[in-house]
C-alpha positions in Angstrom: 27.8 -52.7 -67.6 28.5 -48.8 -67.7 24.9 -47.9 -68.4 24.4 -50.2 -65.5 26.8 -48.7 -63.4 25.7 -44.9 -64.9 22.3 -46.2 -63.3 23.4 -47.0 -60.1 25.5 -43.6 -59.7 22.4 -41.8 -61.2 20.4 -43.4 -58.3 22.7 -43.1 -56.0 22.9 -38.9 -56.7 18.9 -38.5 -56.5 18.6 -40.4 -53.2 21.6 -37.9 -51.9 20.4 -35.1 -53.1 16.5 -36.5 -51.2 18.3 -36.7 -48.2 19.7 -33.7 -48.3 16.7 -31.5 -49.1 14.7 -33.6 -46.8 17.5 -32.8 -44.1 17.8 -29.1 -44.8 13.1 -29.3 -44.5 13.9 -30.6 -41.4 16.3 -28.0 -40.4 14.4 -25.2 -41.5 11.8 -26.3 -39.5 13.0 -27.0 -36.6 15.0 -23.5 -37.2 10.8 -22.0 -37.4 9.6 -23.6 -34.8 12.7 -22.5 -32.7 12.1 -18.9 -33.8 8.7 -18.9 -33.2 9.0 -20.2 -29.7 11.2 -17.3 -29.2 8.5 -15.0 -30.3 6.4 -16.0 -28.4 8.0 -16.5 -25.5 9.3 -12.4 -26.0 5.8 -11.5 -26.8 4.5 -13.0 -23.6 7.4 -11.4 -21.7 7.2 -7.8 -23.3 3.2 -8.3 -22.6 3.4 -9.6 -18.9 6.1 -7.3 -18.3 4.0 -4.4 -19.1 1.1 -5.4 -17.6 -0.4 -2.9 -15.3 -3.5 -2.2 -13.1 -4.6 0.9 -11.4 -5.7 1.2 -7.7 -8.1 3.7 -7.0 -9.1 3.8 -3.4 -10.3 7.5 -3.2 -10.4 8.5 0.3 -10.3 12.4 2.2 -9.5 12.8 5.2 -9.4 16.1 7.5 -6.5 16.7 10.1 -6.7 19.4 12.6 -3.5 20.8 13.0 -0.9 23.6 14.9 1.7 25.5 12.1 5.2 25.6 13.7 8.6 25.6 12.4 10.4 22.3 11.8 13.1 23.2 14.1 10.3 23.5 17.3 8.0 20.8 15.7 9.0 18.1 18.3 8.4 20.6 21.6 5.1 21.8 19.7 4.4 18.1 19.6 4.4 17.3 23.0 2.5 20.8 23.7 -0.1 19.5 21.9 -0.2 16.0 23.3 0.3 17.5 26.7 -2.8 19.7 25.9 -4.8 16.3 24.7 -4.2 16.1 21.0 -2.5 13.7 18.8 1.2 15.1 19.0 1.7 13.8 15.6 4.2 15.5 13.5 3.7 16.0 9.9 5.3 17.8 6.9 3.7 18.1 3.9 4.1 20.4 1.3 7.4 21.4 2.6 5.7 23.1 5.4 5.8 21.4 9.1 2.8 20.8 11.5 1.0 18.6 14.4 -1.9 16.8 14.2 -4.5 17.3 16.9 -7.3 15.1 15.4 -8.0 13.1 12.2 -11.3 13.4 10.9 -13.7 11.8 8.8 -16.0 14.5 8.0 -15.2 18.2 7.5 -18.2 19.3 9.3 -16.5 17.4 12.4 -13.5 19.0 12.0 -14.9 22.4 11.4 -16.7 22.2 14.8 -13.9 21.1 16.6 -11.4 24.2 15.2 -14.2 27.2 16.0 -14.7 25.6 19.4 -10.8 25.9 19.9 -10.3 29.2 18.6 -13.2 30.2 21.1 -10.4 29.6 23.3 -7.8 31.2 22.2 -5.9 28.0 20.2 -5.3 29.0 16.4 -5.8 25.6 14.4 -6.5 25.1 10.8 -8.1 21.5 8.9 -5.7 20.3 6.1 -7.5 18.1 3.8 -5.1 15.3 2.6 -6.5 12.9 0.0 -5.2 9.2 -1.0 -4.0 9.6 -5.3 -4.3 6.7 -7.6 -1.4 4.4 -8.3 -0.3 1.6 -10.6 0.5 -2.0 -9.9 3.0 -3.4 -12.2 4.3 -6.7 -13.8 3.7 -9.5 -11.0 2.6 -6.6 -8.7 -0.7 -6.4 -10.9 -2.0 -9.4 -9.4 -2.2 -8.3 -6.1 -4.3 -5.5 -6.6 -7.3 -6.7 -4.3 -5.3 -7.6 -1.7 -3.6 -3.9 -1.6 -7.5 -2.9 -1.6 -8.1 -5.1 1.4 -5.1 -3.8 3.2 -6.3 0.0 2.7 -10.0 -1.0 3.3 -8.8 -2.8 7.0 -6.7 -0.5 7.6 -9.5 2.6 7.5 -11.6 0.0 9.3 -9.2 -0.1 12.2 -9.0 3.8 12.1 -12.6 4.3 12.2 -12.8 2.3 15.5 -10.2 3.6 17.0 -11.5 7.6 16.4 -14.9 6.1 17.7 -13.4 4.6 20.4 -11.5 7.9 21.2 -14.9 9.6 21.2 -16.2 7.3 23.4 -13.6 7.9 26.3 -14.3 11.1 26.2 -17.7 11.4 26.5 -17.2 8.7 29.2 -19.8 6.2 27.2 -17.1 3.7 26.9 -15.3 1.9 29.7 -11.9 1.5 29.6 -12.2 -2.4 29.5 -14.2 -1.6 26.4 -11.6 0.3 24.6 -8.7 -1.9 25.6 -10.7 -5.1 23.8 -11.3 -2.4 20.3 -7.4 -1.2 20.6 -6.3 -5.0 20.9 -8.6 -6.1 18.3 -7.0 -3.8 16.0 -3.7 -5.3 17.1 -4.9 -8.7 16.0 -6.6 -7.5 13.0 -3.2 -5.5 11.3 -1.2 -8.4 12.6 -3.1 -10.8 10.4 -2.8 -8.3 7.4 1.0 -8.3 7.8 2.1 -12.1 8.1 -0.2 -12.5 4.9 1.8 -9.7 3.2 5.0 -12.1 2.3 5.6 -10.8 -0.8 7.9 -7.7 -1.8 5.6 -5.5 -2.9 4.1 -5.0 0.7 7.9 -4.5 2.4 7.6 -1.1 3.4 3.6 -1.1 3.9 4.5 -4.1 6.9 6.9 -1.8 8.3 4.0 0.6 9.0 2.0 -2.5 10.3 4.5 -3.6 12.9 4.7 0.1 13.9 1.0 0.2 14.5 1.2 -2.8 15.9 3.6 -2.0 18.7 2.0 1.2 19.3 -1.5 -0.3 20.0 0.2 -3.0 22.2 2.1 -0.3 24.2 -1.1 1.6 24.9 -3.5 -1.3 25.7 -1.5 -2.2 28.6 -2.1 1.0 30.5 -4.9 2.9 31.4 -6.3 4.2 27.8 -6.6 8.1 26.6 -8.3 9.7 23.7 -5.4 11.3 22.5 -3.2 7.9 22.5 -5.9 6.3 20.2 -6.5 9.8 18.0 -2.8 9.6 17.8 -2.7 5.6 16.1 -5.8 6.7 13.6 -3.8 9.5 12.6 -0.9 7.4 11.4 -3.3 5.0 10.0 -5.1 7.5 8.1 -2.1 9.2 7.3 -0.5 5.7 5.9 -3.4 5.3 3.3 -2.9 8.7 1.9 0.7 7.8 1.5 -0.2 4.1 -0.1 1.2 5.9 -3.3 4.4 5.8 -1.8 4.2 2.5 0.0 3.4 0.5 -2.9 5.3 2.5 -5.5 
């Protein structure tokens, strides 16, 4: 009877101490794979999180422009638009000026400021150029649709300088012009209500300003300096895309 009992209690201990190191295998492992999810799930988050892509939409463009002081920058403004130009203020460099004309080519531009200065207006070209930036995180993946917003955006400027050209050399009617103006309306409006995400908050604010300017215009009679004007701030929105999109 006692070794039977001994035995029994012998068995009894062995399948205990089974259960036991099968329970604590069990633990441990599901301890692993717990860790190990973790890990990854880190990894992945450290990873996406630093994930970056670099936009690289190298543009120059060359603004003709009057020097004044900041103070007087808003009468020199509407000398100049008065006189046919742009009337766009700008400060840049911590100096203050106004845009007369954007231009595409320097050789355009350089034309344009001798033929002034033949008449007695001192201008000079400042070159501004677009600078690379990075995309971010979740930004990263948007990266072609910032590219398609700059590329449209020069598109629309580009028609609206040849346009500009085009009254003033009186080979386009006014008709004409009104269609290109509202056709840029209708193209940046379609850029904006597909821009709902975060990234592109400020960037629509410069849409809907566009926007509202070309409407205004189009419903009068048209001038070159209204449309030279709304390619300047375009242009002058994808050299600051940096800043937008920071």
């Amino acid at each position: 009877m006692i070794n039977a009992a001994r035995l029994c209690i012998k068995w009894t201990m062995d399948t205990y101490r089974k259960n036991i190191r099968r329970s604590a295998a069990t633990f441990f492992a599901a301890v692993a794979v717990f860790l190990l999810t973790v890990g990854l799930f880190v990894g992945v988050f450290c990873w996406y999180g630093k994930e970056e892509t670099r936009v690289a939409f190298e543009r120059e463009y060359y603004f003709l422009v009057r020097d004044c002081e900041e103070t007087t920058a808003a009468a020199v403004a509407g000398q100049v638009y008065r006189a046919g130009g742009a009337g766009v203020p700008l400060e840049t460099a911590g100096e203050s000026c106004v845009v007369l004309a954007c231009y595409f080519r320097i050789t355009d531009a350089e034309r344009v400021k001798n033929a002034m200065e033949e008449k007695g207006t001192a201008t000079r070209i400042l070159t501004l150029n677009t600078s690379d930036f990075a995309l971010e995180g979740e930004n990263a993946a948007f990266k072609k649709r910032v590219e398609g917003n700059l590329e449209t955006a020069e598109t629309c400027a580009r028609i609206l300088y040849d346009a500009a050209n085009g009254l003033e050399r009186a080979s386009l009617s006014q008709e004409e012009a009104r269609a290109a103006v509202r056709g840029i309306v209708k193209a940046l409006k379609g850029l904006r209500l597909n821009n709902g995400e975060s990234l592109f908050a400020r960037w629509n604010e410069g849409l809907i300003s566009a926007e509202r300017r070309g409407t205004e215009i189009a419903d009068g009679i048209l001038y070159a300096k209204d449309l030279r004007a709304l390619q300047a701030a375009l242009c002058l929105a994808i050299v600051g895309a940096d800043t937008y999109f920071a």
